[in-house]
LONUDREN-940500 format. One line per field, with one value per residue (C-alpha): residue in one letter; x, y, z. Coordinates in Angstrom, 2 decimals. Each point is the difference from the previous one (the first is absolute). Layout:
N
martor <- [a ...]
east <- [X ...]
north <- [Y ...]
up <- [Z ...]
//
This chain:
649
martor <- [x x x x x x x x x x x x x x x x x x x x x x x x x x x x x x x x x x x x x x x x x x x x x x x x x x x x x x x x x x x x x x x x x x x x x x x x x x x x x x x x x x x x x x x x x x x x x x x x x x x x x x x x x x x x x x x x x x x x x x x x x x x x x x x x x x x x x x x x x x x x x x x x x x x x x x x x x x x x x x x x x x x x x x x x x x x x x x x x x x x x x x x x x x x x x x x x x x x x x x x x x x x x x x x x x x x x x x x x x x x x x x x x x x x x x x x x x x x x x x x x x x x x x x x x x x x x x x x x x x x x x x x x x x x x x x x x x x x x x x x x x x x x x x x x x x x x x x x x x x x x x x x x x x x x x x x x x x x x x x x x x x x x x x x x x x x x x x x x x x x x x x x x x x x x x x x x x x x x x x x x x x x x x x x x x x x x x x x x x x x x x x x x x x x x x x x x x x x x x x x x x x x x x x x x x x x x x x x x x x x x x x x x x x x x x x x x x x x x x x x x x x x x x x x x x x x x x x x x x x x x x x x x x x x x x x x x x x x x x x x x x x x x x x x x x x x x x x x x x x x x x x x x x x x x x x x x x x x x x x x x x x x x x x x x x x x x x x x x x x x x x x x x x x x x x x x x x x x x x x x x x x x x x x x x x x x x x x x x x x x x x x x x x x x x x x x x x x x x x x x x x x x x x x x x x x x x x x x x x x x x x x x x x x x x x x x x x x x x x x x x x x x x x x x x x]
east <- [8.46 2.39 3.90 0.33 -2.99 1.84 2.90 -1.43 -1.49 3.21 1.75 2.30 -0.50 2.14 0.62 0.68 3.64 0.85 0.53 -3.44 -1.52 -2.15 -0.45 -2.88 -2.07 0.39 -1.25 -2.80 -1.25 -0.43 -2.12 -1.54 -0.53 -0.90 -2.98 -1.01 -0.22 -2.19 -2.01 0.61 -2.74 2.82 2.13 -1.18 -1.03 3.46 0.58 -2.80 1.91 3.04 -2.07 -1.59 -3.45 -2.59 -2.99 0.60 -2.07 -2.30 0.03 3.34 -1.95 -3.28 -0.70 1.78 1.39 -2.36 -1.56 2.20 1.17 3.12 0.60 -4.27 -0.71 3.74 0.94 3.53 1.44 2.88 1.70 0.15 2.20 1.82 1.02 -1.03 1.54 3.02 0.13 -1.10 2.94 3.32 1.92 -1.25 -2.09 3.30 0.62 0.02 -3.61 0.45 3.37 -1.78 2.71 -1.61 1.95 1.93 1.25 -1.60 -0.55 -2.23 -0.24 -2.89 -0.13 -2.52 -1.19 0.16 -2.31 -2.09 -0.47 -0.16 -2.53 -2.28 0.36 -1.28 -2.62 -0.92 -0.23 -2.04 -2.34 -0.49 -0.74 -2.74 1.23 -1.80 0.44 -1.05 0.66 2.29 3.34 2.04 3.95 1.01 4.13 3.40 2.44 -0.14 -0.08 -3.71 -1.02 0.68 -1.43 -3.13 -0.64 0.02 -1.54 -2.71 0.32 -0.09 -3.69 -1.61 0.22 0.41 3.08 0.60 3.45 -0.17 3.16 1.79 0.64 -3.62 -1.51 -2.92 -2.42 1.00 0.05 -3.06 -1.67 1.33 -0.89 -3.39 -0.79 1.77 -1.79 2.83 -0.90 3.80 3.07 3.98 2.03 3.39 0.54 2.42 2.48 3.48 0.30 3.10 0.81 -3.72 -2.42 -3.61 -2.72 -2.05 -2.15 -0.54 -0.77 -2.91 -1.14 -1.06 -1.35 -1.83 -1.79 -2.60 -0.90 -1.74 0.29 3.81 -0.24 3.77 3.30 3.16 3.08 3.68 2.52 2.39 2.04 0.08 -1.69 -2.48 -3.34 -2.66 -3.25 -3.74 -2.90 -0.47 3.81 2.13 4.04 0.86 1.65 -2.49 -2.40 2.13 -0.33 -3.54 0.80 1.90 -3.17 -0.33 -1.11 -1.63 1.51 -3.57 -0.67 -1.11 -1.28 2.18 -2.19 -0.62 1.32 3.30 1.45 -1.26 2.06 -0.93 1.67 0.73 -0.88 -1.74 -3.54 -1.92 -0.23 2.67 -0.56 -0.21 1.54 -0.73 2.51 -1.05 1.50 1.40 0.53 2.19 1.87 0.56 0.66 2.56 1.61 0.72 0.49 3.05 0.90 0.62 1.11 3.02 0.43 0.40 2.53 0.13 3.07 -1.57 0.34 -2.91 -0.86 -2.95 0.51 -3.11 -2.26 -2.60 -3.21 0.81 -1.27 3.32 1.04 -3.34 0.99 3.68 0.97 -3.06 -1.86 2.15 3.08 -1.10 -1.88 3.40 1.67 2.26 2.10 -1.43 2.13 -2.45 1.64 -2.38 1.68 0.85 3.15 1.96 0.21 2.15 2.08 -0.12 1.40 -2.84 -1.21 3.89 0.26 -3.06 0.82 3.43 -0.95 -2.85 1.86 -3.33 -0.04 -3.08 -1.33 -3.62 -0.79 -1.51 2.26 0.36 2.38 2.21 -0.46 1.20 2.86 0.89 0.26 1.65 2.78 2.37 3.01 -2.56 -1.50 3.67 1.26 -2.82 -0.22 -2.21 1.42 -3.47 -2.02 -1.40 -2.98 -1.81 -3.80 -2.01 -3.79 -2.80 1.47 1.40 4.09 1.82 3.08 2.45 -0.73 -0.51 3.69 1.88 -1.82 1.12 3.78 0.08 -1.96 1.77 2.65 -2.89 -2.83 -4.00 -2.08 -3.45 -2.62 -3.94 -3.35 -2.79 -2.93 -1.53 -3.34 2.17 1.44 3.11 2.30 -0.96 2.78 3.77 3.06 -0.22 3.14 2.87 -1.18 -0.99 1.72 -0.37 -1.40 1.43 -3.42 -2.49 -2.06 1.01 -3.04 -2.91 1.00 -2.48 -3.62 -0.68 -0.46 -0.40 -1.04 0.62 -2.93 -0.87 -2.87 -2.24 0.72 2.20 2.74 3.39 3.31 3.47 1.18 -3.40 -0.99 -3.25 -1.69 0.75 -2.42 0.31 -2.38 -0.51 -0.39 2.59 -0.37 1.80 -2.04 -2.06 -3.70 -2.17 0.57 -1.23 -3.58 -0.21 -0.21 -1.54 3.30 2.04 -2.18 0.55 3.66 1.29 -2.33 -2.02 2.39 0.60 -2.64 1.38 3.64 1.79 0.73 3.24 -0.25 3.79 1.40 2.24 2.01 1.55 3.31 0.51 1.68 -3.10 1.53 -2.63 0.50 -2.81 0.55 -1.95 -3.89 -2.10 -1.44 3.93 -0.34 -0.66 -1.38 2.09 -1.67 -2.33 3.75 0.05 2.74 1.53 1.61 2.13 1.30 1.09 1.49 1.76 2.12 0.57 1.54 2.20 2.28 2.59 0.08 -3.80 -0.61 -3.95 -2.48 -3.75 -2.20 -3.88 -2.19 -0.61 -3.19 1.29 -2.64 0.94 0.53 -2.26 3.29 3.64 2.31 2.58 2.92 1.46 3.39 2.46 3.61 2.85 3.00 2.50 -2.76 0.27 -4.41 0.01 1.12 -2.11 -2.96 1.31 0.25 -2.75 -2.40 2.12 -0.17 -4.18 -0.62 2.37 -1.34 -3.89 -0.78 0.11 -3.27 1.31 2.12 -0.14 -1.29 2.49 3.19 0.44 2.76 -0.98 1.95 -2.72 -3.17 -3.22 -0.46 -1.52 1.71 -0.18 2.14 -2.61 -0.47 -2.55 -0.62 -3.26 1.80 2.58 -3.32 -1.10 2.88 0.52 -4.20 -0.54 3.42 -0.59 -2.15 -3.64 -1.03 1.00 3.56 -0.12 1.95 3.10 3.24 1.80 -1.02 3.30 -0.70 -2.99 1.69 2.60 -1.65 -2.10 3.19 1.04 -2.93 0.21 3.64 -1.10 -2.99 2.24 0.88 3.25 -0.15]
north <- [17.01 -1.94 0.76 -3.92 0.43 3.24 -2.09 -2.62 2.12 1.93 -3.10 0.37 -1.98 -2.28 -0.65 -3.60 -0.25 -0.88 -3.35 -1.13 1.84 -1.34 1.53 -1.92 -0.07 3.89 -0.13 -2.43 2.18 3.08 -1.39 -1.35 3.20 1.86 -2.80 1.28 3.37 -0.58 -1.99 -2.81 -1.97 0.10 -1.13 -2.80 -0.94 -0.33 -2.34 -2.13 -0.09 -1.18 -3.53 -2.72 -0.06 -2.46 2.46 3.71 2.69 1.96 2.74 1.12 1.27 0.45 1.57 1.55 -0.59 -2.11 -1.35 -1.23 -2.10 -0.47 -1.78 -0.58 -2.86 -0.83 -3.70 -1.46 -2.31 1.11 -3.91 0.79 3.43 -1.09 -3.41 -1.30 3.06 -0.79 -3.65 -0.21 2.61 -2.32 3.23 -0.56 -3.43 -1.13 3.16 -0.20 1.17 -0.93 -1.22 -0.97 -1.10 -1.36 0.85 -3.08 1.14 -2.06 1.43 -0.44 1.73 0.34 1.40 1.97 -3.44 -2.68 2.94 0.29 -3.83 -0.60 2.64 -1.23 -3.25 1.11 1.85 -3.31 -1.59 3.10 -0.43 -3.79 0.43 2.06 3.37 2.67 3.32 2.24 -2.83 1.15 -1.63 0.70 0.51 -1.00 -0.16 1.54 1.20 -3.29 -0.75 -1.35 3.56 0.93 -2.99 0.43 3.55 -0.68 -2.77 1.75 2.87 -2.74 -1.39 2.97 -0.98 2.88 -0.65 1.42 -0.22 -0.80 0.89 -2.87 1.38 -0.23 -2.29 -1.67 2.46 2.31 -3.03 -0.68 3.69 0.65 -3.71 0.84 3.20 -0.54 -3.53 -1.45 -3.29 -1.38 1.24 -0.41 -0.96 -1.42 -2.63 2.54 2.51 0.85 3.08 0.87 -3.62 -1.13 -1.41 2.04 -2.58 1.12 -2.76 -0.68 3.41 -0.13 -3.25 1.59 3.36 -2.23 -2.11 2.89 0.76 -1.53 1.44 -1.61 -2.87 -1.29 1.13 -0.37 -0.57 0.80 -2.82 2.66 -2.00 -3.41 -1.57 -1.39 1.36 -2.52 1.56 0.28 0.09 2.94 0.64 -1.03 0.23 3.24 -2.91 -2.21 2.69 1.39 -3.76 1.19 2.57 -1.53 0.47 3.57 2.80 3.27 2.80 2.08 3.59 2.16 3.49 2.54 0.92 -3.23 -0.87 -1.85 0.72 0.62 0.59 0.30 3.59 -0.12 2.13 1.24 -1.01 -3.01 -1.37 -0.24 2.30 -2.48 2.55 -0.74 0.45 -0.35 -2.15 2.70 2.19 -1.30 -1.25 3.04 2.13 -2.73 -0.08 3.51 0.52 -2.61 2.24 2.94 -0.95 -2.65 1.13 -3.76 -1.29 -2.95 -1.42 1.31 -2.21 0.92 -0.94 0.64 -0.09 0.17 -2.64 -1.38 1.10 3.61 1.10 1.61 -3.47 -0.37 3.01 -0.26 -3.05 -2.71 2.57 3.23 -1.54 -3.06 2.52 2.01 -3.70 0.49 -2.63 -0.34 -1.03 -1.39 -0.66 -2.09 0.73 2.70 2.85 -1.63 -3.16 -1.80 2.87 3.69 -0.01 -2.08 3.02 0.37 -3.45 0.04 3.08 -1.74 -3.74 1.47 3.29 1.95 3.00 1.95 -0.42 0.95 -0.15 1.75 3.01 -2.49 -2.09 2.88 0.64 -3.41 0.29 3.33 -1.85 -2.96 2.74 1.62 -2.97 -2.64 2.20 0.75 -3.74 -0.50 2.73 -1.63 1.61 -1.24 2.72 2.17 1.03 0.03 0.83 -0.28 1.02 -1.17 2.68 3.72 -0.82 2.45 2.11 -1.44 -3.46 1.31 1.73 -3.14 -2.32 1.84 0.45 -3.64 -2.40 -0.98 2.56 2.70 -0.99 2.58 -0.86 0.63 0.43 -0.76 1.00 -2.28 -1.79 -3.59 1.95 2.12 -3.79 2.10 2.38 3.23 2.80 -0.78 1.74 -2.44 -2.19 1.20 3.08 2.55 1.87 -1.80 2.09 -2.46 -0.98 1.29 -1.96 1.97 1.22 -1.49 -2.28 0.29 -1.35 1.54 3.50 0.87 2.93 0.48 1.42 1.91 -1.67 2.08 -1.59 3.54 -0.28 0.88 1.40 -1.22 -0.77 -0.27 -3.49 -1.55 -2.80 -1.87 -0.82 -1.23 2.10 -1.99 -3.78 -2.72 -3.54 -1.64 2.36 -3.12 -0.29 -0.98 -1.71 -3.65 -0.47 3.56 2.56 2.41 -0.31 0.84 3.17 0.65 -0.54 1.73 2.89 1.08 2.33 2.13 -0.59 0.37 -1.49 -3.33 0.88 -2.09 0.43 0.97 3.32 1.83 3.20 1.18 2.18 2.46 -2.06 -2.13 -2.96 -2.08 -0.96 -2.36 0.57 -2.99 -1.00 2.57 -2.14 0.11 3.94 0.16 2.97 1.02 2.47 1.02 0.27 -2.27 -2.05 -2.37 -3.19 -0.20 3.75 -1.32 -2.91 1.53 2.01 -3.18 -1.67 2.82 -0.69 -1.57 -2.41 -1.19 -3.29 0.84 1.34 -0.03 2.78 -1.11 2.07 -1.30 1.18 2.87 1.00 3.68 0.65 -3.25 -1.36 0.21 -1.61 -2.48 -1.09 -3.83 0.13 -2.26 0.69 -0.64 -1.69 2.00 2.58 1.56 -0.81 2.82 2.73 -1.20 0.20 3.48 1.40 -1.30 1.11 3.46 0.56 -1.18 2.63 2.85 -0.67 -0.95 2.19 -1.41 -0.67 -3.17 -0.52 -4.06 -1.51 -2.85 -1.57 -3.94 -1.29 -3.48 -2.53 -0.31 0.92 -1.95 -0.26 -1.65 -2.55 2.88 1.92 2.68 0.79 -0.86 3.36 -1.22 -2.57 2.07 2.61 -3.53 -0.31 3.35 -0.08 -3.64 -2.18 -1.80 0.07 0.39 -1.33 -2.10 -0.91 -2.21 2.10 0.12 -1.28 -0.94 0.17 1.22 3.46 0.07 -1.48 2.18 2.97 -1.39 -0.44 3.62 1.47 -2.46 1.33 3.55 -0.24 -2.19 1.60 2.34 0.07]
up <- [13.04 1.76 -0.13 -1.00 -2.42 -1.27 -0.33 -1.94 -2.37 -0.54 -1.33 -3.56 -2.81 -0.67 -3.48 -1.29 -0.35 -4.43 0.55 1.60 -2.44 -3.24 -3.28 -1.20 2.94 -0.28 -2.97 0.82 3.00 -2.15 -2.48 2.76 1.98 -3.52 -0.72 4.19 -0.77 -2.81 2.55 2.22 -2.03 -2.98 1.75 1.35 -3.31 -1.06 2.94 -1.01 -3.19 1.12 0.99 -1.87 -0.47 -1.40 -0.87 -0.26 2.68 -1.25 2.39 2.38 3.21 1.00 3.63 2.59 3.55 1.51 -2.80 -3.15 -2.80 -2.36 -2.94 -0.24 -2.70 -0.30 0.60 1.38 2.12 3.08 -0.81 -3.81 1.04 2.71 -1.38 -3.57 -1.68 1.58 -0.58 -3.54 -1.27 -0.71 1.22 3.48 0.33 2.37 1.66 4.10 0.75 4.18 1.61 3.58 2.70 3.32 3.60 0.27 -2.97 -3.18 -3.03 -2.97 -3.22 -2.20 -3.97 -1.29 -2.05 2.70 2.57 -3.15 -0.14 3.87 0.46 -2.90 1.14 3.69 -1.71 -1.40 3.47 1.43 -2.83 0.70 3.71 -0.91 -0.03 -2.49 -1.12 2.73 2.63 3.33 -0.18 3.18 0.11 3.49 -1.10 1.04 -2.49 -2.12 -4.15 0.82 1.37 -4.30 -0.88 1.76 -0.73 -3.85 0.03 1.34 -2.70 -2.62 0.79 1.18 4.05 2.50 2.68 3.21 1.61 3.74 1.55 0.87 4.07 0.71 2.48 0.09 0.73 -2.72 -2.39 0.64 0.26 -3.90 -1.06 1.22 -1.32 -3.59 0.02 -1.33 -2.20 0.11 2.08 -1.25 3.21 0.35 3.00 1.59 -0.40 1.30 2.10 2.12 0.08 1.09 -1.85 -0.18 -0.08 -2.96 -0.43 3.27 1.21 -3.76 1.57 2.92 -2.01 -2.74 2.44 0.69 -3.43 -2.16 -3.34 -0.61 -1.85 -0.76 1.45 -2.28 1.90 -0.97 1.63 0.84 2.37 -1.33 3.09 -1.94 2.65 -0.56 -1.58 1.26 -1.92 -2.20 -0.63 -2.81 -0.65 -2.19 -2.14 -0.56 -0.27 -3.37 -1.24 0.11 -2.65 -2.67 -2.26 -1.87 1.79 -2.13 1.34 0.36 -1.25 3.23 -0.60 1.06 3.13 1.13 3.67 0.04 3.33 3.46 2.87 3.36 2.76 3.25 2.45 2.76 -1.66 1.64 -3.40 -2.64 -3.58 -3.15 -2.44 -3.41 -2.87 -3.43 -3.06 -2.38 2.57 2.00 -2.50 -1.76 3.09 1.20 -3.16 -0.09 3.93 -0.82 -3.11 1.43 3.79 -1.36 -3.35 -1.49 -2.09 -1.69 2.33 3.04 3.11 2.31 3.46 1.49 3.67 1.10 1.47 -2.75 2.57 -0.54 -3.02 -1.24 -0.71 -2.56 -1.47 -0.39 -0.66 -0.72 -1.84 -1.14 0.10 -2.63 -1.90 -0.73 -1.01 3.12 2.28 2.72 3.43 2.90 3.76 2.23 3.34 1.90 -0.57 3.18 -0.32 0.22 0.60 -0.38 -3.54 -1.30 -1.90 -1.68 -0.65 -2.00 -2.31 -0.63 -1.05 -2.02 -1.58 1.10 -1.97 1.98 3.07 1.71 3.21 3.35 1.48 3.01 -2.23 -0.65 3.72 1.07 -2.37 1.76 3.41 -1.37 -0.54 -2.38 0.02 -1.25 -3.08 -0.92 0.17 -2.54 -2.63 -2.37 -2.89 -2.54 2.09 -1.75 1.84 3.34 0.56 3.06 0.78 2.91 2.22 0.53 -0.43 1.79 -1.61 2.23 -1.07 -3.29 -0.05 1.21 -2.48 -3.14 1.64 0.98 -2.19 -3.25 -0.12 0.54 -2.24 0.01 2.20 -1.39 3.07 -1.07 1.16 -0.65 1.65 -0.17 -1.50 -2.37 -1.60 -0.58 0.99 -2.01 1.67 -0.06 -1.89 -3.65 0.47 -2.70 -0.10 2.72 2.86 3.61 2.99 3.23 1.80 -3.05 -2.04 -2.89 -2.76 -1.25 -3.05 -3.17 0.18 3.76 1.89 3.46 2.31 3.25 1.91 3.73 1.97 -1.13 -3.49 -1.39 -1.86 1.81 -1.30 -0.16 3.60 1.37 1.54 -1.36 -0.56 -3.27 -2.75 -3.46 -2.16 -2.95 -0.40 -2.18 -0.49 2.81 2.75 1.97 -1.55 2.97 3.32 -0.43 1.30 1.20 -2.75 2.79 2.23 -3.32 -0.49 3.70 0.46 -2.74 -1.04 2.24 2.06 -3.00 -2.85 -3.60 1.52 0.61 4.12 0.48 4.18 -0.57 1.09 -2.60 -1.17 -3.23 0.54 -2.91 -2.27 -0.60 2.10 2.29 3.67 1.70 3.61 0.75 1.00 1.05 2.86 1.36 0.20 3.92 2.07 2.94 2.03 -3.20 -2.19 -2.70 -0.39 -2.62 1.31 -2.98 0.18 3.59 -1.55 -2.90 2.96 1.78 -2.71 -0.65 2.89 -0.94 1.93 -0.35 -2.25 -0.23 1.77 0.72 1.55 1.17 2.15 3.40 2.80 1.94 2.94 -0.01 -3.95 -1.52 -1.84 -0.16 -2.01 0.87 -2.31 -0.48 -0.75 -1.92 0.12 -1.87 1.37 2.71 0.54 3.20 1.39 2.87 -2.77 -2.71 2.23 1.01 -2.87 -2.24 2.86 0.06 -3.78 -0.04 2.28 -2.10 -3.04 0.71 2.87 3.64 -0.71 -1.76 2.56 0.00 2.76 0.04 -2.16 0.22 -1.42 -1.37 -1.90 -2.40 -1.19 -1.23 -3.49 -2.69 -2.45 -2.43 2.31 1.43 3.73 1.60 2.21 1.46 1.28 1.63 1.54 1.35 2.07 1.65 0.93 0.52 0.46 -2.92 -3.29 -0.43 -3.39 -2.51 -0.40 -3.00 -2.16 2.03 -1.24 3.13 3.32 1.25 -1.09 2.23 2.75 -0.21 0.08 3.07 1.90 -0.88 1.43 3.41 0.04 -0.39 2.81 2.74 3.12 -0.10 -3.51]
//
């Protein structure tokens, strides 16, 4: 084991100080963790029972891994939960379901009734354009009230939706319009970004023109520039006028599709992943439970791009479902200026925040002075997942942020529909950099190759060894590549293709993808061990590790560095290389250090490392680039690595 795996695994506890802590979600997660023990079956029957159904189920599970139902013969509708129970109680009809403030800095707010109404009435319009239950709706929207809107409205009549990230380009468009065979698409005319406008309906235009199965495009007049329409498309307002009539909120079987979400990835072809109807909703609802503890005068911003599924499940689906405010930011964290991400929790008196460790990251760069000129004294609670957050960004988040509020780190995946291992917010100890313990309904192993359980401090692959309701159901079109993907590697298992290891005190720490475990002269190698050292300089903003070609030992790996302000580049180089090669082996020794300004990432604030192998082998990338949030990171990073190969350098 590694001194900085030794390290990481030696970690304290750190208990929750008395005033962040919560005596009746205590008391909720141990009747919650009793009905687990009895079985997880039981307990997810009492989280069925905290929703509203319209038939009973007859039976709780049939099936395992692979192969399963919930709920089977029970009947319910995600709209009903998420909005109608809301909007028909007096005591919170006018409650603040979404406050949504654009980047030029207009804001809208939306009750529980009026999104209830808006979304019925869209349902309405879907319904009259020909849209039926089991019909592809596509979600091709940026953080906008629509993007709620459309989603329920889809819950209400039975239609399927797909959200299409709202960076793509053409090609991707079109790729995901193609294989969902989306019937209508959801667009807005354009969104703000950094002071630009994206193109959204023109770059669908393009997409839409090679497929055939799209038969109307609804379009959002988000600027006011009043885009003349083409055939097939409709405005989003006159398209509600559409729906004025009475829609029946339909009864869907608890195992029926409702959601289907395409991955990313180095596959040719995108995965369709198919979420279900009641289990989704009840995995969401409890995911939010548990990872935000909600009160009723929470404040809570989702910062988090509405393509990545965390936005589904904590705030249009999970978030609703708990009868929370939702706060919804459609541009990004710097603009106009660095304190974008302040301002926000100020006008809005955001209570909890979620986000990507890369937000906490940015914060960290945009330095100490600026957190303490705005202390946001409504903080109560900070949680992050999509990647490994390291203890040093960790550490200054809960001594900086709101007077030095928990910061709850996450472990989930877009076929999971949930994060399932975290420390349950008002409650347990922190570990800096773990995910915490598995909450109720889930259990994992962590496995050698040879599919053998290993003991604490051991690396392994991590698998989930029994199935709950949010776990993806098929892959659309391809039940073979589900079978494949997930369960062939280890039979009986849910294979996660994530490396793990448990310290003693039960705590979980995903080291990151297997596939970015590298083999340097036959030693195996994690990139993010190597980056978890990197980013404990101090003087390091963030870091990322890939593995490079190497003609005498196959691969090596080269870091990309991001410093913070006043840091001294020839030492930092120096000594991250220096402490790699202490604490690794100098068979890690890295094979280069560029120090870039930036790094390419993805709106939802995860970088792209393929992108940055691209650029050491090729000068440039290789595949798709669709994703990508700005092309400055790339660029960037390019220019590091021209620096770093010039002449006298």
């Amino acid at each position: 084991m590694s001194d900085n795996l030794s390290q990481l695994l030696s970690t304290p506890l750190q208990p929750l100080p008395e005033q962040w802590r919560s005596a009746a979600q205590a008391e909720l997660l141990r009747t919650a963790r009793a009905l687990h023990e009895r079985s997880p079956d039981t307990y997810w029957t009492w989280v069925a029972q905290q929703q509203r159904w319209m038939r009973p189920w007859d039976t709780v599970r049939t099936g395992e891994l692979g192969d399963f139902t919930y709920f089977g013969g029970g009947r319910m509708n995600v709209a009903d939960n998420c909005l109608d129970r809301w909007a028909e109680d007096p005591a919170t009809a006018d409650k603040p379901a979404v406050i949504w403030e654009g980047e030029p800095g207009d804001v809208r707010t939306v009750s529980y009734a009026e999104l209830a109404d808006e979304s019925s009435r869209l349902a309405g319009a879907l319904t009259s354009l020909g849209v039926a239950r089991g019909d592809i709706v596509a979600i091709y929207l940026p953080n906008a009230v629509e993007a709620f809107t459309a989603v329920h409205a889809c819950n209400r009549i039975g239609a399927i939706y797909t959200i299409l990230f709202s960076g793509f380009g053409p090609d991707a468009v079109r790729s995901r319009l193609e294989a969902s065979r989306a019937k209508v698409v959801l667009v807005l005319d354009a969104a703000y970004r950094r002071g630009k406008l994206t193109p959204l309906l023109e770059t669908l235009r393009a997409a839409r023109a090679k497929v055939g199965t799209v038969q109307h495009t609804i379009v959002v007049d988000r600027t006011g520039r009043g885009v003349p329409l083409e055939p097939g498309e409709i405005g989003y307002a006159d398209a509600l006028k559409l729906g004025l009539g009475a829609v029946r909120t339909v009864d869907l079987e608890a195992n029926d599709p409702a959601f289907l979400i395409f991955t990313s990835g180095t596959e040719a072809q995108p995965k369709g992943v198919v979420h279900s109807v009641a289990g989704f909703l009840l995995g969401t609802w409890a995911n939010v439970r548990w990872q935000v503890a909600p009160t009723g005068g929470d404040v809570y911003w989702v910062a988090a791009d509405v393509g990545w599924l965390t936005f589904p499940i904590q705030a249009v689906v999970g978030g609703l479902a708990n009868g929370m405010t939702i706060v919804c930011f459609e541009g990004a964290m710097d603009t106009p200026s660095n304190a974008r991400f302040y301002e926000i929790c100020e006008k809005h008196h955001v209570t909890k925040v979620l986000g990507a460790p890369t937000l906490l990251r940015m914060l960290r760069k945009y330095g100490d002075d600026l957190a303490a000129a705005h202390p946001l004294p409504d903080l109560r609670l900070v949680t992050v997942q999509g990647e490994p957050l390291d203890g040093d960004t960790f550490a200054w988040a809960t001594s900086h942020l709101g007077g030095g509020v928990p910061v709850v780190n996450a472990y989930g995946q877009t076929e999971t529909g949930s994060t399932w291992a975290y420390p349950v917010a008002g409650v347990e100890a922190l570990k800096p950099g773990s995910t915490g313990t598995t909450v109720p309904g889930h259990s994992y192993d962590i496995l050698d190759d040879n599919g053998k359980p290993v003991p604490p401090g051991t690396k392994g692959n991590l698998v989930l060894t029994e199935p709950f309701p949010t776990l993806a159901r098929t892959v659309w079109d391809d039940p073979e590549r589900y079978q494949h993907a997930y369960f062939t590697r280890f039979p009986g298992y849910y294979c996660t293709n994530d490396e793990a290891v448990v310290d003693d005190d039960g705590h979980l720490w995903v080291l990151g993808r297997a596939d970015d475990v590298i083999n340097v002269a036959a030693h195996r190698i994690s990139t993010l061990e190597i980056e978890a050292i990197a980013t404990a300089h101090p003087q390091v903003a963030e870091a990322a590790v890939v593995g490079v070609s190497d003609q005498t030992k196959g691969t090596v790996p080269v870091a990309f560095l991001t410093l913070l302000d006043g840091a001294d580049p020839g030492r930092v180089r120096q000594d991250v290389s220096d402490e790699v090669s202490s604490q690794l082996g100098g068979y890690a020794r890295l094979g280069a250090v560029y120090l870039t300004a930036a790094l390419p990432k993805t709106r939802t604030g995860k970088i792209m490392r393929r992108l940055l192998r691209d650029v050491v082998e090729h000068g440039g990338p290789q595949g798709d680039t669709s994703a990508m949030d700005d092309v400055a990171g790339l660029q960037a990073a390019q220019q590091a690595v021209a620096a770093a190969s010039a002449p006298g350098a």
